[in-house]
Each structure stands twice: as C-alpha cells, then as structure tokens.
N, C-alpha and C positions, 0 to 999 in steps of 0.2 A: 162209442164216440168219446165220454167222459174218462176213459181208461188211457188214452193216446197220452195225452202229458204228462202221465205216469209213470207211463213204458218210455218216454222220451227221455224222464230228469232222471232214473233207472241208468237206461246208456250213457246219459252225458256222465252219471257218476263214475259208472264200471271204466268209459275210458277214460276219465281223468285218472283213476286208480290206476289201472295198467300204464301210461306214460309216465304219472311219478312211481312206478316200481322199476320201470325202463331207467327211466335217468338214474335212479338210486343205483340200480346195476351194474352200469356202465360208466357212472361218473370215475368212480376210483381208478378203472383202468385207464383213462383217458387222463387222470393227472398223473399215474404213475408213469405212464407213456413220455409224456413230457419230461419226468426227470432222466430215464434210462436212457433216453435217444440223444440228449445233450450230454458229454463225457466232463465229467469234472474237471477242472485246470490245474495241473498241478503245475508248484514255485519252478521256475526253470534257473536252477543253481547256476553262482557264477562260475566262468572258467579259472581256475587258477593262476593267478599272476605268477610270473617267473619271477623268481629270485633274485637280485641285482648280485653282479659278479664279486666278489672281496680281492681285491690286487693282495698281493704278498707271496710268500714262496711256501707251498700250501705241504708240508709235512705229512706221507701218505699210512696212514695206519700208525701216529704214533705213540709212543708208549711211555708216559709220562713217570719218570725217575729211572728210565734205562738209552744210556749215551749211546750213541751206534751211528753203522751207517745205514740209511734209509733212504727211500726214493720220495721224492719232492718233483711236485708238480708245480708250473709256471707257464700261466702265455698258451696253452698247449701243446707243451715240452713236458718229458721228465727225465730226470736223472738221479744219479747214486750221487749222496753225499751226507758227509759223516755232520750230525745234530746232535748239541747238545741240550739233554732234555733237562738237564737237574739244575743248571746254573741261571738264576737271575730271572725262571719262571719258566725256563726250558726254550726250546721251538727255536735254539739260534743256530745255523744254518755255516756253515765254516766256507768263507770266501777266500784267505789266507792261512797258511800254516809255512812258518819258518825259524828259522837259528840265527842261521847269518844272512847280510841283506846281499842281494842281487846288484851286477854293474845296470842289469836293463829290468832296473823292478816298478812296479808300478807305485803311481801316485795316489795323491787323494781324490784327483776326478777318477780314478779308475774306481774308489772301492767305497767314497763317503758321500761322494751326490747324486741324488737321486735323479732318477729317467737318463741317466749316462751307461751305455754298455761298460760291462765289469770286465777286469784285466787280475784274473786269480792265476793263484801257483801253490802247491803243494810240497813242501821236502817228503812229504811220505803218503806218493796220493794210493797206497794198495791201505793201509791205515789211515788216511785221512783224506778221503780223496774231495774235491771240494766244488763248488757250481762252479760249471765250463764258463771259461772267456764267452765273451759277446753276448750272454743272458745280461739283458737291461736288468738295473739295480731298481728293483721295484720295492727297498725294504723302506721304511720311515726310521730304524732305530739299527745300531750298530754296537759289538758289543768287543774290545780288545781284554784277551787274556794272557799278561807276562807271569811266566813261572819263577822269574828271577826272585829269589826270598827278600832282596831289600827292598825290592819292588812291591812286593805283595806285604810287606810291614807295614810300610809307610803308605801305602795307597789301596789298599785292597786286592782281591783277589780276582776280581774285575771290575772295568769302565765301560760303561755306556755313554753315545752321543746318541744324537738325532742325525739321521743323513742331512746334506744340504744343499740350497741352490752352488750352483760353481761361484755366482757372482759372492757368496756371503764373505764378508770379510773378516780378517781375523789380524790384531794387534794388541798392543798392551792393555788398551782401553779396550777389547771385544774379546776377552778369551771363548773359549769353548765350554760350557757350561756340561760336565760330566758326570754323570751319578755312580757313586762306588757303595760300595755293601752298606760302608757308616754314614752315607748321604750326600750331595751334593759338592764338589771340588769347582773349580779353575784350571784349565790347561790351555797349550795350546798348539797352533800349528809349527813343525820341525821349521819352513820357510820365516817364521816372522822374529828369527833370530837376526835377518838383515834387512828385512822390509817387512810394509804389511801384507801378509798372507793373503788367497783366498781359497776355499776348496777347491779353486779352478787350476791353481799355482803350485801351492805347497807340496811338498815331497807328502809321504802316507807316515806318520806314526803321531807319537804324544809328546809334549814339551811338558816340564814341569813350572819353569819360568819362562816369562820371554825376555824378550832383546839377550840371547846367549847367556845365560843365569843360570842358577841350579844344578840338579843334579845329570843335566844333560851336558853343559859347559856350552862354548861355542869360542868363537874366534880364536881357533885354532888352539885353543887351551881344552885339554879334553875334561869333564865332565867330572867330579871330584868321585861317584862311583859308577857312571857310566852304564845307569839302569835302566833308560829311558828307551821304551819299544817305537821301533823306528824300521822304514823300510826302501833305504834309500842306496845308493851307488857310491862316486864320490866324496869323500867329506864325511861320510857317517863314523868313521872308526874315532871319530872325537867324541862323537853323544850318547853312541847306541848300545846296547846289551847286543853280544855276539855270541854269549855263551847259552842260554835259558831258550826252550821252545817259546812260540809263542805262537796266537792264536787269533785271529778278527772274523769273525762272525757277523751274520746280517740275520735281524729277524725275521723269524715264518707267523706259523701258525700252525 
C-alpha cells in the first residue's frame, strides 16, 4: 500500500520524459515543414520599356569617314542614297545635286521646311542618287555644298541652316543665320531681293546680300561674279553659278 505513490510519481516522471523527448523529436520537422511548404517570393522584374522612336533619316550600317551611297531608313521606308559621312560631322543625306538650275525646279518649301514632302532631283542619280520625292522632310538641319572656288574662298566649303516653319520670314532685318567651317555668317533668301521672303515663297538657294546686292547682283544687273548657289528657272542667269556641282543635303543620323 505505501509503495503506490511511488510506482505512481515513477510513471508520472517516465511519461513526462517520453512526451518532452516526443516534442524535441518532432518539433524541427514541423518548423522545417513550415518553411519548405511556403515558396520564397522572388522580385518579379519590370517589363522593359520600349524606346521612344528618334525622327530623322536613320543612315543604315554607316561608316564614319567613308562617303558613298547607303540605305537610310525613314517612316518605314528605305532607300539608296548617296551620304556624306566626312563633312560637318558626316550623316548628311543628299536631297539635291546640280549644275545648272531647272525651268520646273524646286523651291525652299520643297527642300528647307520642315514636315513638308521633299521635291529632289539628281543630274547623276546612278552616282548620286538622292531621297525620293514625297519623303516628308523630317530633318532639323540642312547642309548646301558649292564647289565654285570663289565660293568656297570667301565662304567656306560648306553652309548649314536649320530647316523652317514655311511662315518663318526672311528680310534685311531677319537673314538666315548660317554656320560655315570659320563660324557663323548672315545670308539669305534668293526671293527677298524684291520683297520679304518666306521659306514658304522664296525660290531654293543663298543670297549673299539682300535687297539684290553682292555677289549675287539682282535687278537685272547680273552679279559681279555670279557665285551664289541657287536653284531657280526664270531670272536666275543673273545671280547663280551655272558652272561648279553643287550639293544640298539634309541631316541623318
């Protein structure tokens, strides 16, 4: 009878012992449980944002200090036409090439403002062949090259403008603000020899003075040497070089 709460506090020990050797057992599996069953979250990367598009006339594979002709893409067009890569940073794009000017030749909305379809012509399009007519003029800068030697003396060996709105005006007071090799000139439009011009108006080339001055001449007195690149029908045989290639280019990239 006095031996019972012995054999009792006996069992109560032995099974506490075995439940905490239970738990100790089985606890680890049961936290580990817990972590394998939940899948870690991994960062879910963002998509890639597309590109915004670059307007201009996208020069395809080219090769920077070698002139040629090359395919340029535009709009989702492409075509053959001769760039030159070495002059004035390269990547200029040949919209015009000529000698002498055309009865039906184009103006300055055809080749100097911008978001207006282009109106080109080649004298040697198998060597220079240049962007087809009705490609929208999507360039900002524009680049005329005259091979005339008096020309290229006294003015550099090329001019650049800025394309423009058609309304931009242009007169004594507004010339054309042009950059040549030695820096910054004044020119202006062929038309503001008898009124004020606009890119929307004037005939296509370079004045050197206005109101008919310089080396272009005008009112019917022709030009004292007649160097001035110009690309007009009637009337021009007073202002313009007939003799020397020349060259108008639009920027690429």
């Amino acid at each position: 009878m006095k031996m019972l709460p012995l054999f009792a506090l006996l069992m109560s020990l032995s099974c506490t012992s075995w439940a905490s050797n239970i738990m100790r057992t089985y606890a680890p599996i049961a936290q580990s449980a817990v972590h394998t069953d939940v899948p870690e979250q991994q960062p879910v990367p963002e998509a890639p944002k597309p590109e915004p598009a670059t307007p201009g006339f996208k020069v395809v594979n080219a090769i920077k200090g070698q002139n040629g002709i090359y395919q340029v893409a535009v709009d989702n067009q492409t075509f053959s036409a001769y760039v030159d890569m070495t002059t004035n940073g390269g990547y200029w794009v040949l919209a015009l090439y000529w000698t002498n000017p055309m009865t039906a030749a184009s103006q300055m909305k055809d080749l100097g403002v911008a978001g207006n379809p282009l109106k080109t012509w080649s004298a040697d399009p198998g060597s220079y062949p240049v962007i087809p007519s009705g490609v929208v003029n999507v360039a900002k800068e524009a680049m005329i090259i005259n091979t005339n030697p008096t020309w290229s003396t006294s003015y550099g060996a090329w001019q650049s403008f800025q394309t423009q709105e058609a309304s931009h005006v242009v007169n004594a007071a507004n010339p054309v603000a042009v950059q040549t090799p030695s820096g910054a000139i004044d020119m202006w439009l062929p038309m503001n020899g008898w009124s004020d011009a606009t890119f929307g108006t004037s005939g296509f080339g370079l004045f050197t003075k206005p109101n008919n001055t310089g080396e272009c001449g005008g009112a019917g007195i022709a030009g004292y040497n007649k160097i001035c690149p110009g690309y007009q029908g009637s009337g021009s045989a007073s202002h313009f070089d007939f003799t020397s290639n020349k060259f108008y280019f639009l920027k690429g990239r």
